[in-house]
C-alpha positions in Angstrom: 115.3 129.3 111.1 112.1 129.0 109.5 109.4 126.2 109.9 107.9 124.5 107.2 104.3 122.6 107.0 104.0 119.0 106.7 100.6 118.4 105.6 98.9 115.0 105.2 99.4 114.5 101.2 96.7 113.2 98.7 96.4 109.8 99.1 94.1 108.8 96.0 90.5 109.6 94.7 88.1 109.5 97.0 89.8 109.4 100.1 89.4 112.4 102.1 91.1 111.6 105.4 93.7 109.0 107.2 94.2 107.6 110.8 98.0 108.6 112.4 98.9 104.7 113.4 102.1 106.0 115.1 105.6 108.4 114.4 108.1 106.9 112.9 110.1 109.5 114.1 110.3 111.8 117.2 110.3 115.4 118.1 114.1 117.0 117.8 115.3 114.3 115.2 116.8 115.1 112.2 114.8 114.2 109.2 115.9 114.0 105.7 113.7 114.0 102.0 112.0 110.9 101.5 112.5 109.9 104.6 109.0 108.0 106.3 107.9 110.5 108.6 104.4 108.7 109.9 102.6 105.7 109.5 98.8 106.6 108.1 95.7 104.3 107.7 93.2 105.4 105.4 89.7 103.4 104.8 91.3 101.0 102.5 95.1 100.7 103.1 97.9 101.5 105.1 100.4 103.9 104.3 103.0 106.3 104.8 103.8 110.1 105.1 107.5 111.1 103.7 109.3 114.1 104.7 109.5 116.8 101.8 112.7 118.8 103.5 115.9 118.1 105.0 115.9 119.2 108.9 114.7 119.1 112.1 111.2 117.8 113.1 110.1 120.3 115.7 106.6 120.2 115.9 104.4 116.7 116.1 100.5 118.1 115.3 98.4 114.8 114.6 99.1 112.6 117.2 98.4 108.8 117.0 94.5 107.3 116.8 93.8 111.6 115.4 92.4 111.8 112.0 93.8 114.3 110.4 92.1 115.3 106.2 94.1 116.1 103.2 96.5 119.1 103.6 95.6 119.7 107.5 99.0 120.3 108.5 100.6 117.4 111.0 104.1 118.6 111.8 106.4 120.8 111.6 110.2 120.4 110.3 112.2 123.3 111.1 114.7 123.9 107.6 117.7 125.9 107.5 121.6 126.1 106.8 122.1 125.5 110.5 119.6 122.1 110.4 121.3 121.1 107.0 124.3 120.3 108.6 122.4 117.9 111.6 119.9 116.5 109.1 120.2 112.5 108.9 122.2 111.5 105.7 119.4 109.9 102.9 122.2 106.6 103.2 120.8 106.2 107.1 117.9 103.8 107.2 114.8 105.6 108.6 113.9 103.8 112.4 110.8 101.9 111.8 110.1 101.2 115.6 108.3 103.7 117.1 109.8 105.2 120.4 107.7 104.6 123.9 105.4 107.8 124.3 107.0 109.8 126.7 105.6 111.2 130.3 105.6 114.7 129.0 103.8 114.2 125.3 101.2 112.6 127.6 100.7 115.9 129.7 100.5 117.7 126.6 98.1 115.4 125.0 95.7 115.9 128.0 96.7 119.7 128.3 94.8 120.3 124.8 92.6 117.3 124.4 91.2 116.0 127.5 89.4 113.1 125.5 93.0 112.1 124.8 93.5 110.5 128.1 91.2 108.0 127.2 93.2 106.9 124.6 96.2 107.2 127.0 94.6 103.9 129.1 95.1 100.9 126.4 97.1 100.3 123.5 96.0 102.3 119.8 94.6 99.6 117.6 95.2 99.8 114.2 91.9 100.7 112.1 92.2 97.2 110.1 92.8 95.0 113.3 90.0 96.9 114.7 88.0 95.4 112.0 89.4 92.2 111.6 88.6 91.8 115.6 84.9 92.7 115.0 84.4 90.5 112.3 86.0 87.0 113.7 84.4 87.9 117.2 87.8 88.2 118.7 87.3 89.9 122.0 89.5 93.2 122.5 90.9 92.4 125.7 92.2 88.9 125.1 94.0 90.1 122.0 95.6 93.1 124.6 96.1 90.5 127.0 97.9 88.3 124.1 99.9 90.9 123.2 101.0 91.9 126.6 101.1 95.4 125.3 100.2 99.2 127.4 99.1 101.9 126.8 101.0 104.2 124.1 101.9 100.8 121.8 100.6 99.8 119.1 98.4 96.9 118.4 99.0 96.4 114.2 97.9 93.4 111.7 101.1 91.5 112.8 100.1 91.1 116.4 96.9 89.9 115.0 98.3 87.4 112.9 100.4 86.0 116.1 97.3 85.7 117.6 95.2 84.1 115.0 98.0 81.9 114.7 98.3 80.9 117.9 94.5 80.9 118.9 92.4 79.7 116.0 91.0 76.9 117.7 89.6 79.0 120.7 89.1 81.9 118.2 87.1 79.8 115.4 85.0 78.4 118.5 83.9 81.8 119.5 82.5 82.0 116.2 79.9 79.4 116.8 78.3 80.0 120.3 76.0 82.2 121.7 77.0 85.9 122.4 77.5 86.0 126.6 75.1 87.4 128.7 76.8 90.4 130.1 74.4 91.8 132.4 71.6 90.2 134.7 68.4 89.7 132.3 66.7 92.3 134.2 68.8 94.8 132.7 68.2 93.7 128.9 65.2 95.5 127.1 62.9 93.2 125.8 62.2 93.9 122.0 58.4 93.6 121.1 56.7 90.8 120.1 54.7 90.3 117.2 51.9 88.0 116.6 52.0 85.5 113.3 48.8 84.0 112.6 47.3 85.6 115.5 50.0 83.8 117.9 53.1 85.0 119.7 56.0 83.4 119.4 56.6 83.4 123.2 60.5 83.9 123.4 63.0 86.3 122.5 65.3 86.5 119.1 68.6 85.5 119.8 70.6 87.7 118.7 74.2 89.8 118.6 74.5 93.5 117.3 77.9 94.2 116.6 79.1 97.9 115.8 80.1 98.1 111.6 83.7 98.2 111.2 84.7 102.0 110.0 85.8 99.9 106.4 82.3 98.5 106.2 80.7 101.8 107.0 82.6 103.1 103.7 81.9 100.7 101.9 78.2 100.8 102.3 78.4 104.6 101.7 79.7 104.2 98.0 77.2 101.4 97.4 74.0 103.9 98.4 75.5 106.6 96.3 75.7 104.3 93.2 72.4 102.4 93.8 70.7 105.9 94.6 72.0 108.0 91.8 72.9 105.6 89.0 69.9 104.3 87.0 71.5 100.9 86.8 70.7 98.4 83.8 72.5 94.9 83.4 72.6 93.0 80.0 74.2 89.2 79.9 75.8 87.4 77.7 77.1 83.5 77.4 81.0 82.8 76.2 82.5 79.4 75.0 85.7 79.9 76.9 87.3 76.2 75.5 89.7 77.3 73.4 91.0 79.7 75.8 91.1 77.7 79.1 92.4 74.4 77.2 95.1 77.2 75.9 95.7 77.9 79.7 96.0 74.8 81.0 98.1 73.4 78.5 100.6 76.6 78.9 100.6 77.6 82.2 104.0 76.1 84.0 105.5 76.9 80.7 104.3 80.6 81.6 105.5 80.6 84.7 108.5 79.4 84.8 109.2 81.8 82.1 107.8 85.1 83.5 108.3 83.8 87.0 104.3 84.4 87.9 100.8 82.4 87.6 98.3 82.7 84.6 95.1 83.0 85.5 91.7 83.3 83.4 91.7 86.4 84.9 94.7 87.5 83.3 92.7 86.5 80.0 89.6 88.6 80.6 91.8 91.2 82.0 93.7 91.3 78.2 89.9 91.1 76.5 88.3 93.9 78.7 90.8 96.1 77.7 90.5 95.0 73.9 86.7 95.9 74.5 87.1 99.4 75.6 89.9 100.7 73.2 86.9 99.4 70.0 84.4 101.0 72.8 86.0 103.7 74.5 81.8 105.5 75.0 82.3 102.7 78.0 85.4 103.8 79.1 83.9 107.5 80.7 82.1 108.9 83.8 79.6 111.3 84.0 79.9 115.4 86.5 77.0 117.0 86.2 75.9 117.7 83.1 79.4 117.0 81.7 80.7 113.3 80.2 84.1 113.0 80.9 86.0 110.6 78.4 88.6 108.6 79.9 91.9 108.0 77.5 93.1 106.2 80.3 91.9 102.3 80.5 92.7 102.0 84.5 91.2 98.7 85.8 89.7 98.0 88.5 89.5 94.5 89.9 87.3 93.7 93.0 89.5 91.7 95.7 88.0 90.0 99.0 90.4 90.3 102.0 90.5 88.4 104.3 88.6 90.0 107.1 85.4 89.7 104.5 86.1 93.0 103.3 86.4 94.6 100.1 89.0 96.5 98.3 89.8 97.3 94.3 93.3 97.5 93.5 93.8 99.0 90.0 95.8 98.0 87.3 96.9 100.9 85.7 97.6 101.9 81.9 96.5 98.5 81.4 96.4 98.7 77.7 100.1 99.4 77.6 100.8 95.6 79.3 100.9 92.4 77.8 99.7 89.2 78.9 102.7 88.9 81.2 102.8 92.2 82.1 98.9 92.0 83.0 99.3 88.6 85.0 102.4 90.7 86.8 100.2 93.0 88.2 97.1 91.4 88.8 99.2 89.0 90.9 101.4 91.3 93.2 98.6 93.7 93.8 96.1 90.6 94.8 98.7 89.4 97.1 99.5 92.7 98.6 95.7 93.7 98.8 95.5 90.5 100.8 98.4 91.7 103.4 96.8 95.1 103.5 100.0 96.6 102.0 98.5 98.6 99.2 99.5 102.4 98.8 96.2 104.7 98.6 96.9 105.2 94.9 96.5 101.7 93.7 93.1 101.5 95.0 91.7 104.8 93.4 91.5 105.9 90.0 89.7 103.3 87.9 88.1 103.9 84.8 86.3 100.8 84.5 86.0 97.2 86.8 85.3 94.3 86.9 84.4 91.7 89.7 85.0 87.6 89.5 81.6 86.4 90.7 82.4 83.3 89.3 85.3 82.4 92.3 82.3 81.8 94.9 80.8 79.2 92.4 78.2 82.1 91.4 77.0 81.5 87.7 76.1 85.5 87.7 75.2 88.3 89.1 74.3 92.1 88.8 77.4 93.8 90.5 77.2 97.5 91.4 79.1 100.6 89.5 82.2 101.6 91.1 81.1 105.1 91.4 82.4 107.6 89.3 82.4 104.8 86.2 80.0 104.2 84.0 79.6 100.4 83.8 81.0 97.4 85.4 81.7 93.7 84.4 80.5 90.2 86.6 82.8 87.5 85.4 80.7 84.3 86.5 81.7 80.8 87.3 83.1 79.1 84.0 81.5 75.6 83.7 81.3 72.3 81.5 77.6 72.4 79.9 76.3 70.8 76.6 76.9 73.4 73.8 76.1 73.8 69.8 79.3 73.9 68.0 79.5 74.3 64.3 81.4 71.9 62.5 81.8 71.4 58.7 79.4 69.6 58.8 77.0 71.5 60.6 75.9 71.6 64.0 77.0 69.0 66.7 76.3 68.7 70.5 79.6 68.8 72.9 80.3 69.4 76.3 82.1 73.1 76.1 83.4 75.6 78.8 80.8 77.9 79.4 81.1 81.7 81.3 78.0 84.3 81.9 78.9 87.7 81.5 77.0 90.4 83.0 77.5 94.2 82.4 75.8 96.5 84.5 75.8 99.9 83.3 74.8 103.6 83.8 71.6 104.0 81.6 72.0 108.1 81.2 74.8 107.7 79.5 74.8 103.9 77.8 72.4 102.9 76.5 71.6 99.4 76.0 72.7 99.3 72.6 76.0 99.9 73.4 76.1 98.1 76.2 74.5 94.9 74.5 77.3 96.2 71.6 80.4 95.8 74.0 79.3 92.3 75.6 78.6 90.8 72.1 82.7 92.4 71.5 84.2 90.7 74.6 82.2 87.4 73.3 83.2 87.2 70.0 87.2 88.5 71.3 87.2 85.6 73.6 85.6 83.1 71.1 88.2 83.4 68.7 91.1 83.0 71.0 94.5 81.6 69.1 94.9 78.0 70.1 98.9 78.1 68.8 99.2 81.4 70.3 102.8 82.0 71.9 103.5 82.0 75.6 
């Protein structure tokens, strides 16, 4: 019977390779389509690999903690009349617990990878607890120890959330104190010291160097490539936002007990980017080469903190063809799974155009950095009660008024400022002249 390649799919723009967290699935088993084969971490979110045959999987390639790139092949499922018959019926549920590695995969392992064994002697740890861990200071061993797990387990974001749970107090008091001394002080190197104002300071920095978490190492990647090669130029502009957030306030349990979700500002600017691109859609492109590529898609972006201090931005597709409920839909669920790291690779890839809500830190502004390949990018700053000229009929009057900065950082080879100063002065007058008696 023939065998047929598995290979590890496309997983989103951008992303090149994935981590094998564990098979969900073992060698000999019958598999059928669309069945979850493997689960896969990428750089930004966890994921799965799904079987595209009915048969037998004979042949596991990428094992666990490997790192396999787009269309390397994985496994192999072995397809056939005489498999047909055997292959698990689509009604079965797919196992989701792993089996225990077995004493003979191990001897293989080692047979063709000695490194492998090394990986053998403790439990895999998931790429995102693995970063969680290194930001909160949680020590490696005590979450092991927690666990109670051995080697060949897996250590994923639910074991870490038993453990935060269970050890915050200790955990949040490790934040605070001095890294240990893990060696006699003969041992450390001691860094040079420099004189200020012709004195030494006599003692050494205390510090603690910490290895960057592999997400953190991504992330600074794309930032270098977009400060490096995008001529950036930022233009701001000031909203009255009253209208609209009194409109908010006033409507929003009405909202969502109708549509069964929040409303948001968010959800507001959200509607009003989108109204910007379609009257600007020179905004709405990227730049190859020597080539401008016009997007007739408006996919947003929306820059999300998880909660390891990370970042990630979910993308809310073919926004132009929600409304206001159907943006708040989205914008809400793909938060809240962003947050739970339970995103699929293709919501966090493929914007046209983002924006990032400086504002929920309390920031007035800020000049945010393109989400390379896009052209431009929009800083939503803190919205805020500040004295204001309003016209009235009878001319200008002083009142307190809800006040937003807007920055737009944008790629100068290919908007100029003109255009860009042309779209902010769009979203400002959109939002000015919200509807007061507009409909939920």
């Amino acid at each position: 019977m023939p065998l047929n390649k598995v290979v590890l799919p496309a997983l989103g723009e951008g992303i090149t390779d994935a981590t094998i967290i564990r098979w969900l699935v073992e060698e000999g088993d019958a598999v059928s389509v669309d069945q979850p084969l493997a689960e896969i971490a990428t750089d930004k979110v966890d994921s799965e690999v799904y079987s595209p045959y009915d048969g037998i999987l004979k042949k596991i390639i990428a094992l666990p903690g490997e790192v396999p790139k787009v269309g390397d092949i994985i496994a192999y499922i072995q397809v056939g009349s005489e498999t047909a018959a055997s292959a698990v019926p689509h009604t079965v549920t797919p196992k989701v617990i792993p089996p225990p590695i077995t004493t003979v995969k191990a001897t293989e392992t080692v047979a063709k990878n000695p490194s492998s064994a090394a990986k053998q002697a403790s439990p895999f740890i998931t790429p995102f607890v693995r970063s969680a861990i290194q930001r909160f200071l949680i020590e490696e061993e005590d979450l092991i120890r927690f666990t109670g797990k051995q080697a060949g387990d897996i250590i994923d974001k639910e074991d870490l959330e038993k453990y935060i749970e269970d050890q915050l107090p200790f955990a949040e008091k490790k934040k605070h104190r001095p890294a240990p001394v893990s060696a006699p002080p003969t041992t450390i190197a001691a860094e040079p010291v420099f004189p200020i104002n012709g004195q030494t300071t006599g003692s050494q920095e205390d510090v603690e160097k910490v290895p960057l978490p592999r997400i953190r190492k991504k992330i600074a990647e794309h930032m270098l490539i977009s400060s490096k090669t995008i001529p950036h130029v930022t233009s701001f502009i000031e909203v009255d936002v009253t209208t609209m957030a009194e409109w908010r306030e006033k409507h929003k349990d009405e909202f969502q007990r109708k549509y069964n979700t929040k409303l948001t500002l968010t959800h507001l600017f959200v509607e009003a980017i989108v109204a910007a691109l379609k009257a600007y859609p020179q905004v709405n492109v990227s730049i190859d080469g020597d080539t401008l590529v016009i997007r007739k898609n408006f996919h947003i972006g929306m820059a999300t903190v998880l909660p390891d201090g990370n970042l990630i931005v979910p993308v809310i597709k073919h926004a132009d063809k929600l409304n206001l409920s159907g943006i708040a839909q989205a914008v809400n669920d793909l938060s809240e799974r962003a947050r739970n790291y339970s995103l699929k690779p293709h919501e966090a890839t493929g914007s046209t155009f983002s924006f990032t809500n400086i504002g929920v830190f309390g920031s007035l502004s800020g000049t945010p950095l393109i989400n390379v390949p896009e052209a431009a990018i929009l800083g939503i700053g803190a919205v805020i009660k500040k004295p204001w000229a309003v016209r009235t009929n009878e001319g200008y009057a002083m009142g307190l008024r809800d006040i937003v900065m807007l920055s737009l950082a944008y790629d100068h080879r290919i908007i100029d400022g003109s255009l860009g100063g042309l779209f902010l002065k769009y979203l400002k007058d959109y939002l000015e002249a919200f509807d007061p008696n507009r409909p939920v």
